[in-house]
C-alpha positions as CSV (number, residue, x, y, z in Angstrom):
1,X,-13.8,7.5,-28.1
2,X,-17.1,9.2,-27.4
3,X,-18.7,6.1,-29.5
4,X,-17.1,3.6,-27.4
5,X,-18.9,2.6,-24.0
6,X,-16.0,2.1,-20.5
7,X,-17.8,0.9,-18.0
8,X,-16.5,3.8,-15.3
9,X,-15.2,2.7,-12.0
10,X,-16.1,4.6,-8.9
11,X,-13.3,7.9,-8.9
12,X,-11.1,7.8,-5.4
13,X,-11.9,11.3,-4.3
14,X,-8.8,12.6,-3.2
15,X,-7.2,16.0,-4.4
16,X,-3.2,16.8,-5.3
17,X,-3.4,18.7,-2.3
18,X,-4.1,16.0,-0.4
19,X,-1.9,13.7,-1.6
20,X,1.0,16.4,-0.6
21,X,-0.5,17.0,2.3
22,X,-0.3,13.1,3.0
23,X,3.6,12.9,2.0
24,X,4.6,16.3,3.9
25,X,2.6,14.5,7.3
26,X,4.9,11.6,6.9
27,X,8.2,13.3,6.6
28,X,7.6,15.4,9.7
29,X,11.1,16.1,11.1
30,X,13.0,15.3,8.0
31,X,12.3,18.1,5.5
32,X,15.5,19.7,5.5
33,X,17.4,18.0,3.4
34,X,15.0,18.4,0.6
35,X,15.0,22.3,1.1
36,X,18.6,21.6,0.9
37,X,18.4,20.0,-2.3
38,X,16.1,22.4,-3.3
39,X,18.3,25.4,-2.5
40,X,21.6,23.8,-4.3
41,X,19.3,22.7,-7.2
42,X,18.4,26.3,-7.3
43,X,21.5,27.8,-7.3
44,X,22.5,25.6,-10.4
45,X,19.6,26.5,-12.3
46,X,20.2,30.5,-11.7
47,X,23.7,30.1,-13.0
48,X,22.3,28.3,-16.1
49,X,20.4,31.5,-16.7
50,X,23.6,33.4,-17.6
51,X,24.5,31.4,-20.5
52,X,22.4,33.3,-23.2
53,X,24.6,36.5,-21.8
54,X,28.1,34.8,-23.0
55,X,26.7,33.7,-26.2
56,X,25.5,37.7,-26.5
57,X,28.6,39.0,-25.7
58,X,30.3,36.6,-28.0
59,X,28.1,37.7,-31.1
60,X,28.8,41.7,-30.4
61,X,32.5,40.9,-30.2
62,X,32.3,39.4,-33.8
63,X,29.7,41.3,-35.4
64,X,31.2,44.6,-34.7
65,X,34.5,44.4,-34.7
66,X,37.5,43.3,-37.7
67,X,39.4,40.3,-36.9
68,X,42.3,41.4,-34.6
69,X,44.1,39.7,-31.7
70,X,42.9,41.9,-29.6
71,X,39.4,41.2,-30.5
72,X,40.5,37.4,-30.2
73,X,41.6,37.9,-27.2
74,X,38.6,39.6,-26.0
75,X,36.5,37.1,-27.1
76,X,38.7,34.2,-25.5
77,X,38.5,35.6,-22.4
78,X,34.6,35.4,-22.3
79,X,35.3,31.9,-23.3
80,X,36.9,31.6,-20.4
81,X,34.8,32.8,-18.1
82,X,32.1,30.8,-19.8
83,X,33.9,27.9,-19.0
84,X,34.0,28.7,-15.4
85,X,30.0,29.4,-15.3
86,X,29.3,25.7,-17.1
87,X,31.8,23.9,-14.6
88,X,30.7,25.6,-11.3
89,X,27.1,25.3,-12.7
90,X,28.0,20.9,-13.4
91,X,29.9,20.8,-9.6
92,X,26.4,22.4,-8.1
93,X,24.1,19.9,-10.1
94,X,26.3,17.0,-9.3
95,X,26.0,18.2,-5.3
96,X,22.6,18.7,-5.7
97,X,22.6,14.6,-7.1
98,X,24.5,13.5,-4.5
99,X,22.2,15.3,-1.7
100,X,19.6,13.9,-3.5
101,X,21.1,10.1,-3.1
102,X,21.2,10.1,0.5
103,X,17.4,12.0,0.9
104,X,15.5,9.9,-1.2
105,X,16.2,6.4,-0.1
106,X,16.3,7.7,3.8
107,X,12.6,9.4,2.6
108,X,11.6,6.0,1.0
109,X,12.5,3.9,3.6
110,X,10.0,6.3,5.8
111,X,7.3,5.8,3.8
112,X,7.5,2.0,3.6
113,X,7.5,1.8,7.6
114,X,5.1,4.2,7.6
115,X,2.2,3.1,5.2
116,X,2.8,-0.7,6.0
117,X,2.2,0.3,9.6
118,X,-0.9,2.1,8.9
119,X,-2.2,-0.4,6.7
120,X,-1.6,-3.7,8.8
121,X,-3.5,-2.2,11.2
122,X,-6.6,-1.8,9.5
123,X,-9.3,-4.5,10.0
124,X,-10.0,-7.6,9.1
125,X,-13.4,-6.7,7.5
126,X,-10.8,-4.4,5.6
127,X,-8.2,-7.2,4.6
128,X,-10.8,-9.6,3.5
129,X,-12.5,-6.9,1.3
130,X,-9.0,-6.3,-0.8
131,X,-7.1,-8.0,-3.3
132,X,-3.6,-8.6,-1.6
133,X,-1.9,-8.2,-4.9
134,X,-3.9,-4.8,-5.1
135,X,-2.9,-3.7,-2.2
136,X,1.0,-4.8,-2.5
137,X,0.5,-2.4,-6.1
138,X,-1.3,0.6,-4.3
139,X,1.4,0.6,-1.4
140,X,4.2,0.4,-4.0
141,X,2.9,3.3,-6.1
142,X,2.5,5.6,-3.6
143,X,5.9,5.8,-2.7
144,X,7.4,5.7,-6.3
145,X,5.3,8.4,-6.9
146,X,6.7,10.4,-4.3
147,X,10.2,9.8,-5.6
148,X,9.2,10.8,-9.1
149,X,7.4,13.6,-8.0
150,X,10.2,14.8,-6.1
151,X,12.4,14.7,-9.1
152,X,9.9,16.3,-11.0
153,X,10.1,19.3,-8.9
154,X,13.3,19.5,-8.5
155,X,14.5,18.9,-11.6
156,X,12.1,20.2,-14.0
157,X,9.7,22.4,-12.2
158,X,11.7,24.4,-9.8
159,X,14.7,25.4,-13.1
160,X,11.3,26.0,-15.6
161,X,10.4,28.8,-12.6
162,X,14.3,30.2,-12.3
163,X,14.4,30.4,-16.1
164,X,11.3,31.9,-16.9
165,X,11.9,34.9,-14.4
166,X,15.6,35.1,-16.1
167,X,14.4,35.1,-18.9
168,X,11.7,37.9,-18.4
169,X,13.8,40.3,-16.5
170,X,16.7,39.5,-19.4
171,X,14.6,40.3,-22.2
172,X,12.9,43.2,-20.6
173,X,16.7,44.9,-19.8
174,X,17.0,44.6,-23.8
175,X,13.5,45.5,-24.5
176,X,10.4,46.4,-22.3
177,X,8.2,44.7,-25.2
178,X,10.0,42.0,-25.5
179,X,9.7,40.3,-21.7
180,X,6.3,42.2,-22.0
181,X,5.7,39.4,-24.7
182,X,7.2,36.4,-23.3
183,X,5.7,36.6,-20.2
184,X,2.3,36.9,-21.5
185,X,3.1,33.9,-23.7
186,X,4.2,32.1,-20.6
187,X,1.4,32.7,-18.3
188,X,-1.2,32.0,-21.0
189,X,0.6,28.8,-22.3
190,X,1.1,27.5,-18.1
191,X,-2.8,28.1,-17.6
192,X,-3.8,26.6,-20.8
193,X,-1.8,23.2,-19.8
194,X,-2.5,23.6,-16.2
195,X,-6.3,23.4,-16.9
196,X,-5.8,20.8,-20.0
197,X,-4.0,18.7,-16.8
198,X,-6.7,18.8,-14.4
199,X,-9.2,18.3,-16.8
200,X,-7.4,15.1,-17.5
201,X,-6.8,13.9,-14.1
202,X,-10.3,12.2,-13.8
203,X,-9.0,9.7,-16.8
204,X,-5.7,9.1,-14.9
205,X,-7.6,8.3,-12.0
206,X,-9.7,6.2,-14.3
207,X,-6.6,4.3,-15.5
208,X,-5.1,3.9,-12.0
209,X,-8.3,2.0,-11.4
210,X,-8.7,0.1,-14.0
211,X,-4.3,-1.1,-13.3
212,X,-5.4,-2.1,-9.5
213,X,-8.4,-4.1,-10.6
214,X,-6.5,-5.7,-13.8
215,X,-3.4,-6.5,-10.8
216,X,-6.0,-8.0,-8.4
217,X,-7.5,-10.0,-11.5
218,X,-3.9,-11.5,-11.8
219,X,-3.7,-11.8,-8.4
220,X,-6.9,-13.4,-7.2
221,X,-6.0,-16.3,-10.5
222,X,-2.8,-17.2,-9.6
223,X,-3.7,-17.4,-5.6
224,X,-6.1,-19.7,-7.2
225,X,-4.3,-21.5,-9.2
226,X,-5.3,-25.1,-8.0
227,X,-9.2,-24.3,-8.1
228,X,-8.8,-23.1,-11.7
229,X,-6.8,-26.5,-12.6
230,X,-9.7,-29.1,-10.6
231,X,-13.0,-27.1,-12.1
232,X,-10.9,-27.3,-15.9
233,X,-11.5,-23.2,-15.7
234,X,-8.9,-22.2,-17.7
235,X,-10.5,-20.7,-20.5
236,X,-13.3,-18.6,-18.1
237,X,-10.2,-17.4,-15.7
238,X,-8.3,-16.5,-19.2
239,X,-11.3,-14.6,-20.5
240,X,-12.2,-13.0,-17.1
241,X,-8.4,-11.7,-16.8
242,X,-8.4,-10.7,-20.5
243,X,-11.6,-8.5,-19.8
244,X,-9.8,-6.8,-16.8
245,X,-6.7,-6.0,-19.3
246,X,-9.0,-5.0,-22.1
247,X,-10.5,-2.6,-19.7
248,X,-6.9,-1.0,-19.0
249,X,-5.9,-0.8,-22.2
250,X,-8.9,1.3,-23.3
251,X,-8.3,3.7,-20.7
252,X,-4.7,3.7,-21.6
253,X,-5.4,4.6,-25.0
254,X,-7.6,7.0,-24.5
255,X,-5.4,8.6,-22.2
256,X,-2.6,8.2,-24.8
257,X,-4.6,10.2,-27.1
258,X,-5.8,12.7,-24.9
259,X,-1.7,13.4,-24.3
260,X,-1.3,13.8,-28.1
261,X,-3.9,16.3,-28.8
262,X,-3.0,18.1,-25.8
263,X,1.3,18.0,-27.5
264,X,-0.6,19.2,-30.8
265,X,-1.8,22.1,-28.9
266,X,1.7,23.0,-27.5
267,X,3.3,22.8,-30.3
268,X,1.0,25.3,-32.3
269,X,2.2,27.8,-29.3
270,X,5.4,27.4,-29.7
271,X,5.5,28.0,-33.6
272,X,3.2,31.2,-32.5
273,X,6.0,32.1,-30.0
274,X,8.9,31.4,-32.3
275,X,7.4,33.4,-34.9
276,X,6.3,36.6,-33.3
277,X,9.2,37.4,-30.7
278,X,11.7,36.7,-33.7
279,X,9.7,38.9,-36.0
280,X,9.1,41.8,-33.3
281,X,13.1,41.5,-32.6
282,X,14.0,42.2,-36.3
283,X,12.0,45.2,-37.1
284,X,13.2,46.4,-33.6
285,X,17.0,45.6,-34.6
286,X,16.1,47.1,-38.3
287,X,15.3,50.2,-35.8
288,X,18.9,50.6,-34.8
289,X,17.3,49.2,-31.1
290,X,18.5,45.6,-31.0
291,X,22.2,44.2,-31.6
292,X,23.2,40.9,-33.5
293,X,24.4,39.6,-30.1
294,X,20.6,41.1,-28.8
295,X,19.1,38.5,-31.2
296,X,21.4,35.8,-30.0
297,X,20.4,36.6,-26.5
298,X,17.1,36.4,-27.8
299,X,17.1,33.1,-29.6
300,X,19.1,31.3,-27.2
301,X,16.4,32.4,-24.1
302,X,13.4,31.3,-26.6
303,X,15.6,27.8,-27.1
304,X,15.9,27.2,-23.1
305,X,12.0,28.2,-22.7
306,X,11.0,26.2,-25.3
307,X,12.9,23.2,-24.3
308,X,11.7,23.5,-20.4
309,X,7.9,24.3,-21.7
310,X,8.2,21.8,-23.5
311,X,8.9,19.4,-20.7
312,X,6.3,21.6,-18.6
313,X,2.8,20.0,-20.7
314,X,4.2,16.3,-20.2
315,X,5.4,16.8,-16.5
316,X,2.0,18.5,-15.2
317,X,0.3,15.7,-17.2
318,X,2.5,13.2,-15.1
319,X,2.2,15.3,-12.3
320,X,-1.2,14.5,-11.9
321,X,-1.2,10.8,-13.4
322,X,1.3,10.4,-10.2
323,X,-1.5,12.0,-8.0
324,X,-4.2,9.8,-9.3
325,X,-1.8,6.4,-8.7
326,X,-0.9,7.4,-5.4
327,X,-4.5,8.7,-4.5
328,X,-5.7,5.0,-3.9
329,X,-3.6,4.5,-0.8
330,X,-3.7,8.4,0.3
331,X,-7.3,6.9,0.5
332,X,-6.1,3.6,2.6
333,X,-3.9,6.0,4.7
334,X,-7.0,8.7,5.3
335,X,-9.5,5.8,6.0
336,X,-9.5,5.6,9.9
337,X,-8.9,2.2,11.2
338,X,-12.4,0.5,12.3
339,X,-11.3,-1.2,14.9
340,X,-8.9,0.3,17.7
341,X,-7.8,1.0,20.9
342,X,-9.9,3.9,22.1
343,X,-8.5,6.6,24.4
344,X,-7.2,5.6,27.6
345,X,-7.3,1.8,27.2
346,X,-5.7,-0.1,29.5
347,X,-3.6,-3.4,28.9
348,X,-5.5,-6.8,29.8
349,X,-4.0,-7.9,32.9
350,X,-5.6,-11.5,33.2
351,X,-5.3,-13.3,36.6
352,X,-7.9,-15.9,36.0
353,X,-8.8,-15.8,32.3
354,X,-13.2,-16.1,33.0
355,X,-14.8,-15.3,29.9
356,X,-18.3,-13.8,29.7
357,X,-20.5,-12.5,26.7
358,X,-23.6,-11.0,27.8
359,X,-26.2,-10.1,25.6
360,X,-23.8,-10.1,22.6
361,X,-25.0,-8.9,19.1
362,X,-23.5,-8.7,15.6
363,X,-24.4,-8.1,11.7
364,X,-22.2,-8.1,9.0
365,X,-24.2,-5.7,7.5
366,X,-27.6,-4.1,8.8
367,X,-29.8,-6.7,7.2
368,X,-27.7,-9.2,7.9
369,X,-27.6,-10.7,11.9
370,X,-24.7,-13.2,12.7
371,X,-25.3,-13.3,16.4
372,X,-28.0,-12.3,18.4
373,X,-29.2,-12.0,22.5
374,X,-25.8,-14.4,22.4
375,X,-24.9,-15.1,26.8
376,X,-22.6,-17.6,27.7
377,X,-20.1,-17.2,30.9
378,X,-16.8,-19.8,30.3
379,X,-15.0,-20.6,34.3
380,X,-11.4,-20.1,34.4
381,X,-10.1,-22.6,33.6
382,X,-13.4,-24.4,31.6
383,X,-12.8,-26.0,28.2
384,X,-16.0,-25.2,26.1
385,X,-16.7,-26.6,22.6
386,X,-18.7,-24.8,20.0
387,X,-20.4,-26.9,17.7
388,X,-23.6,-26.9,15.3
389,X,-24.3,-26.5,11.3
390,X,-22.0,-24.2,9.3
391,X,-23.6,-20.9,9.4
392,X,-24.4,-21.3,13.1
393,X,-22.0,-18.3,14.2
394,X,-19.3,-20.2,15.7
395,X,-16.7,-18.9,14.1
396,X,-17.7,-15.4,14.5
397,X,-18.2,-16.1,18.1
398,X,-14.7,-16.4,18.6
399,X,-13.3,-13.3,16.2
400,X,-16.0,-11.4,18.5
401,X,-13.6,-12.9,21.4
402,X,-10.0,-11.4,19.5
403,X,-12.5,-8.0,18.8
404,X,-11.7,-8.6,14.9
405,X,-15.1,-7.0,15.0
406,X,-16.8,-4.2,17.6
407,X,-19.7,-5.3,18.3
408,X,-23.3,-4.2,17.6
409,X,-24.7,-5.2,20.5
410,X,-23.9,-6.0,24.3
411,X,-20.4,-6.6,25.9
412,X,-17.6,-9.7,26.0
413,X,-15.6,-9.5,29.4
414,X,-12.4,-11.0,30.4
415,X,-12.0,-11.3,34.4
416,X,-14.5,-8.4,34.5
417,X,-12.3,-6.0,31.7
418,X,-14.7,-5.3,28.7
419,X,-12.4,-6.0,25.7
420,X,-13.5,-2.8,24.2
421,X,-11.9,-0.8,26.6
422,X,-8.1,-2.7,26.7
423,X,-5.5,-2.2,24.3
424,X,-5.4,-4.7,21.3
425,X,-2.1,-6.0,21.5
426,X,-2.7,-7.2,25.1
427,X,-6.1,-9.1,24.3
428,X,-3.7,-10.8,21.4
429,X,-0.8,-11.4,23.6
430,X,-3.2,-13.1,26.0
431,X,-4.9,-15.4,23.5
432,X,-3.3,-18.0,21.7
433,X,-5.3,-19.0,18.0
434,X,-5.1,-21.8,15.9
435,X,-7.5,-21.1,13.1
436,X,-9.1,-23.6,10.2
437,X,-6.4,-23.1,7.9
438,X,-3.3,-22.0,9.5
439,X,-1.7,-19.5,7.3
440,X,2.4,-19.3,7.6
441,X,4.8,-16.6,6.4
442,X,7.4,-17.4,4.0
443,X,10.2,-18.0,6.2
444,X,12.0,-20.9,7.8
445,X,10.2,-23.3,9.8
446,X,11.9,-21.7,12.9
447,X,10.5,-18.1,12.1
448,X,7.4,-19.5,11.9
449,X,7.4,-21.5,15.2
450,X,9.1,-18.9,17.2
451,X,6.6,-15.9,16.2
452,X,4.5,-17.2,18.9
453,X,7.7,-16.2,21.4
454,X,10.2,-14.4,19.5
455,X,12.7,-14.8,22.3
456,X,12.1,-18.3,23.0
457,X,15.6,-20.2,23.4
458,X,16.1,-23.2,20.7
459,X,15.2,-25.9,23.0
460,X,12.0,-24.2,24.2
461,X,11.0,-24.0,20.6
462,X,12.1,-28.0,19.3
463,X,10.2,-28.9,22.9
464,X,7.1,-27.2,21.7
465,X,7.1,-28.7,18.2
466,X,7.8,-32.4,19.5
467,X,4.4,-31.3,21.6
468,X,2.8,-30.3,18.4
469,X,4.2,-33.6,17.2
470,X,5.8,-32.0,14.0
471,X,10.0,-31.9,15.5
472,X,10.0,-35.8,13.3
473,X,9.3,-34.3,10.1
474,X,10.9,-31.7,9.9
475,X,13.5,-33.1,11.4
476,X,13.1,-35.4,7.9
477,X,13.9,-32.2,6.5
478,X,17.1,-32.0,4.1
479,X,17.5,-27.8,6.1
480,X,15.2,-29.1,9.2
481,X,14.3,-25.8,10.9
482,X,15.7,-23.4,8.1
483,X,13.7,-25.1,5.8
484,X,11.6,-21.9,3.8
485,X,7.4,-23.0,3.9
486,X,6.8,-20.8,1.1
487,X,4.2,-18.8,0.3
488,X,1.3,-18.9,2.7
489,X,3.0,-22.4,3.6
490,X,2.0,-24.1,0.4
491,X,5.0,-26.5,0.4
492,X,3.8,-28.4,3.5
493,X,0.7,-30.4,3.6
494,X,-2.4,-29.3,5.2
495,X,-1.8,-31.2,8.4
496,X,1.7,-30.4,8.7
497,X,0.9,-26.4,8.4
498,X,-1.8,-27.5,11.1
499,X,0.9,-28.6,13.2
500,X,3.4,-26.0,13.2
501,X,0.7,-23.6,13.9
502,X,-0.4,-25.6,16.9
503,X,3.5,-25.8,17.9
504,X,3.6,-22.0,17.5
505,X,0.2,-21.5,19.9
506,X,1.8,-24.0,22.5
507,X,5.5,-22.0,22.7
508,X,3.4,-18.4,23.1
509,X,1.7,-20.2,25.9
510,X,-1.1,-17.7,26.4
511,X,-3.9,-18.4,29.3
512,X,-6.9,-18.2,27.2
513,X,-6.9,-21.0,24.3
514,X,-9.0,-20.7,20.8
515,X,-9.1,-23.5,18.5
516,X,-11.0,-23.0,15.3
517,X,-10.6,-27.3,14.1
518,X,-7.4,-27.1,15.1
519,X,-7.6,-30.8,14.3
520,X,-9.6,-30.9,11.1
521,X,-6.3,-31.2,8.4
522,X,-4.6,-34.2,10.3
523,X,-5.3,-37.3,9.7
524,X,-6.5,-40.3,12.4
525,X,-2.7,-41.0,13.6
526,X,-1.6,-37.8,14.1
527,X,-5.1,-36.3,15.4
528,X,-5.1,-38.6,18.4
529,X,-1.1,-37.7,19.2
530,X,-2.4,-33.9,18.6
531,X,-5.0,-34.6,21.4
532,X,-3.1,-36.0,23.8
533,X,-0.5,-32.8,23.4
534,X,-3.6,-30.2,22.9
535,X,-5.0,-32.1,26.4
536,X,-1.5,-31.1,28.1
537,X,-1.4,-27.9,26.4
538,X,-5.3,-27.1,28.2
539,X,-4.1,-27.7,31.2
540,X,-4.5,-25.0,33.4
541,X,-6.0,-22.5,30.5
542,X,-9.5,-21.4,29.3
543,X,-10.3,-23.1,26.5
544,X,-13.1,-22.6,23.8
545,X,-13.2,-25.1,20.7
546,X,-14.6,-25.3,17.7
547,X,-14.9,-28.4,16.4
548,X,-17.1,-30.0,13.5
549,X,-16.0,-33.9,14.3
550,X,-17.7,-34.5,17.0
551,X,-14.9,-37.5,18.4
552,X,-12.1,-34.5,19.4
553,X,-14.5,-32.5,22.1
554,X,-16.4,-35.2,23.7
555,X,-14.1,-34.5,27.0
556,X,-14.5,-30.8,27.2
557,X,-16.1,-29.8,30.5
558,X,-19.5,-28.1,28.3
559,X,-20.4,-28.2,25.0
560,X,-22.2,-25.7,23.7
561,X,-24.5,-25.9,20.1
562,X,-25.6,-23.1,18.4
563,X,-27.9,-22.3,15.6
564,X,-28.4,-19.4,13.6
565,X,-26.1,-17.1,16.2
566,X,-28.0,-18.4,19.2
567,X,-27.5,-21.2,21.8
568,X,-30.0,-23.8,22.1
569,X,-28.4,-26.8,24.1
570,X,-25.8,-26.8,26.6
571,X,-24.4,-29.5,28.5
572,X,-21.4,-32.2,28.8
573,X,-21.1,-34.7,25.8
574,X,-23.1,-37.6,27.9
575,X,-25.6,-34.9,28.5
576,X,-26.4,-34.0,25.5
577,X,-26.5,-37.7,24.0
578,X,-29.4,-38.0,25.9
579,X,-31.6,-35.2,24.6
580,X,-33.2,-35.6,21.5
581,X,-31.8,-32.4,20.3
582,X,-29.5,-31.0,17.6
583,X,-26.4,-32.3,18.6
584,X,-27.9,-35.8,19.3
585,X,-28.7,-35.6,15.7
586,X,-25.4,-34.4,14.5
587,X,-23.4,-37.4,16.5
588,X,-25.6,-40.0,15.0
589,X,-25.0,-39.2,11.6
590,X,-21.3,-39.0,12.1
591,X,-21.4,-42.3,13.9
592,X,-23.3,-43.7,11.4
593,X,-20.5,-42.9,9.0
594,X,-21.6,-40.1,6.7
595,X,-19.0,-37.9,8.0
């Protein structure tokens, strides 16, 4: 491995004891009935550390006595209460289940709620940044790992910690030396594997990495799927995916190895264990000290350690490969959202819907500025188009407007209420978006409309979509209205996902109105029946437009051009023919055709 170059991904920094601390935060309130568990898995696991004693008591019966049926009976009766010990030790474990069956999903079905409502609140500089498919992975892991890692300590860790102090103080009662020896085994054997484990952690960690980015690989391809097919990429998309995998697999081989060396080393301890507390306990017994039932004892405590310890090595090991896969979205969870609601916002009350940006400022990133010294102050009620070259800022001007972004620089006011200082959900309620390319969920058609007003009655949502001109095909439909869009809407056409979104801005009937080409994926027929039901949809709002043909804004009350994240000509559509000026230029090339 040392000869072989992994290219090493940047480690998540989060410790085990964060990742706890992370679960333990979320289940505030509902830890009881996983102390319960614990306590009932406890009690089974301190009844299991009687059973060497019966097989002892068994042996000293046989050895040292003749056959008799009083001896028989002796024996029988141990038997018996052997019996009892096994089946109230099995009705304990299977309570213990059973507890276990109703705390876990409740548990789960915390953590879902909880992590997707911490992460769907996280920015859209964060969203647009991630793999979805990553993400979906990352969330998923987290809470499976909790499960396992619940199991693990219930089940495995929390008997392995019963058993070794019964079988200590059980040996010691027989011989000091004896639980003098097995627990120095013990504590040097749990160190050793212990450190071995953390020592390994940073190649789990590795290997969780290298899964998310392999996932998101898959992801980002099949999300892509079209591109790959029109640019004949197949073989570049297959090699780029295959690079991802090759890069997993690696780091799952190594780790693979690393895990068999480290089994190598446990087993050499337990052949040293096996071999010196069974030789110490013969020349003891040769000393008249030990019984044949003493050896039994012996044996069948060095059998229950061994197979526990056993299990000890690979569970820390997975202990830690479980911290290292949920680490990534302990990370998500601990990353504070960028943009929120600071303390003591108010809700937006709107009563006239006047929009102003003074002095507005934005970058990306420090070198990079998107919008600068940017004023412009929208009437109530004033429809304003944004127009110029891609790369002018429009776009960005109106995710300012939502606060997607804080900004760098100077202040955007709604009826004299700086956005910064209202609560999110109430700018959003307020404004109704249509962006570029309308993205719907994979529901029915009605979902979809109806998440602009989730209580809207059936005829308020059909009136809306005959508005948005869209009630006649789905109406077409073979399930009309519970017909499912699919993913991301890909089973409608670009102009009919255009329209439900537009029917879906027109039923939440919001004052203030963005349209991001709201008309650019319809075609000539149904863009001029979207304007006449956008122009009755205006009425009475505030209204800013982007629009990149020309034709669908020349009856906004201002138009306003921008280049490189500043404005340079303002004015009504006849105004602004009569400049010679950006926009002049812009109209005569699409009148001339070329667009």
């Amino acid at each position: 491995m040392a000869k072989r170059s992994i290219k090493k991904e940047p480690i998540v920094s989060v410790s085990f004891g964060k990742v706890l601390r992370t679960y333990n935060g979320m289940l505030r309130g509902f830890r009881w009935p996983f102390v319960l568990c614990m306590l009932v898995a406890g009690l089974a696991a301190t009844i299991g550390v009687f059973t060497p004693w019966f097989h002892k008591a068994i042996f000293d019966l046989l050895v040292q006595s003749e056959p008799s049926t009083q001896v028989v009976d002796k024996a029988l009766r141990v038997v018996f209460w052997f019996a009892i010990f096994l089946l109230t030790q099995f009705v304990v474990w299977r309570t213990s289940g059973f507890i276990t069956a109703w705390a876990i999903p409740s548990a789960s079905k915390r953590l879902h709620a909880s992590s997707f409502a911490y992460l769907i609140r996280h920015s859209y500089r964060f969203f647009t940044n991630q793999f979805a498919g990553s993400l979906v992975r990352q969330m998923n892991r987290f809470i499976d790992s909790f499960l396992e890692l619940h199991e693990l300590v219930q089940w495995e860790f929390l008997p392995l910690f019963i058993s070794m102090v019964g079988a200590s103080v059980s040996l010691s009662l027989r011989n000091r030396w004896l639980g003098i020896i097995l627990i120095t085994w013990m504590i040097f054997y749990l160190v050793v594997n212990y450190g071995l484990a953390r020592w390994k952690l940073k190649y789990d960690e590795q290997k969780s990495i290298a899964d998310s980015a392999m996932v998101g690989a898959l992801s980002d391809g099949i999300t892509n799927s079209l591109n790959i097919k029109f640019f004949s990429a197949y073989n570049g998309e297959e090699k780029r995916y295959a690079e991802s995998v090759g890069t997993f697999v690696r780091w799952w081989r190594f780790n693979w190895n690393l895990s068999e060396a480290i089994m190598a080393i446990q087993v050499f301890f337990y052949i040293v264990l096996e071999i010196g507390i069974v030789y110490y306990a013969v020349r003891v017994w040769g000393s008249g000290l030990l019984t044949v039932g003493d050896l039994a004892l012996i044996q069948g405590f060095i059998l229950q350690m061994i197979g526990k310890l056993w299990d000890f090595g690979r569970n820390v090991r997975r202990l830690f490969e479980l911290s290292a896969q949920a680490s990534e979205m302990v990370a998500i969870l601990e990353t504070p959202h960028e943009v929120k609601d600071i303390p003591g916002a108010k809700p937006l009350r709107i009563e006239r819907g006047a929009i102003t940006f003074h002095d507005v400022s934005f970058h990306y990133q420090k070198e990079r500025g998107i919008i600068r010294g940017f004023h412009l102050s929208v009437r109530t009620g004033e429809k304003v188009a944004l127009v110029g070259p891609s790369g002018a800022g429009k776009s960005t001007v109106t995710k300012l407007l939502l606060r997607l972004f804080d900004l760098t620089g100077g202040s955007i006011q709604i009826d004299g209420q700086d956005i910064s200082s209202v609560t999110l959900e109430s700018l959003w309620r307020n404004v109704s978006y249509v962006p570029q390319d309308p993205i719907l969920f994979h529901r029915s058609l009605k979902e979809n409309i109806r998440y602009g007003k989730p209580n809207a009655t059936e005829y308020e949502m059909i009136a809306a979509a005959k508005k948005a001109r869209c009630h006649e095909f789905i109406s077409s439909l073979p399930h009309g209205y519970e017909t499912f869009v699919g993913e991301r809407g890909v089973k409608l056409s670009g102009g009919e996902r255009q329209r439900v979104a537009i029917a879906r801005a027109i039923l939440k009937n919001a004052p203030i109105l963005v349209l991001d080409e709201a008309t650019s994926s319809l075609d000539s027929e149904s863009e001029l029946l979207i304007q006449q039901s956008l122009a009755e949809l205006m009425k009475g709002k505030t209204v800013i437009a982007i629009a990149h043909r020309l034709s669908t804004i020349m009856k906004m009350d201002r138009i306003v051009v921008m280049h490189n994240g500043k404005i340079i000509e303002m004015g009504t559509h006849d105004e602004l023919l009569k400049e010679v000026g950006t926009y002049q230029r812009l109209w005569n090339i699409q009148a001339g055709g070329f667009i």
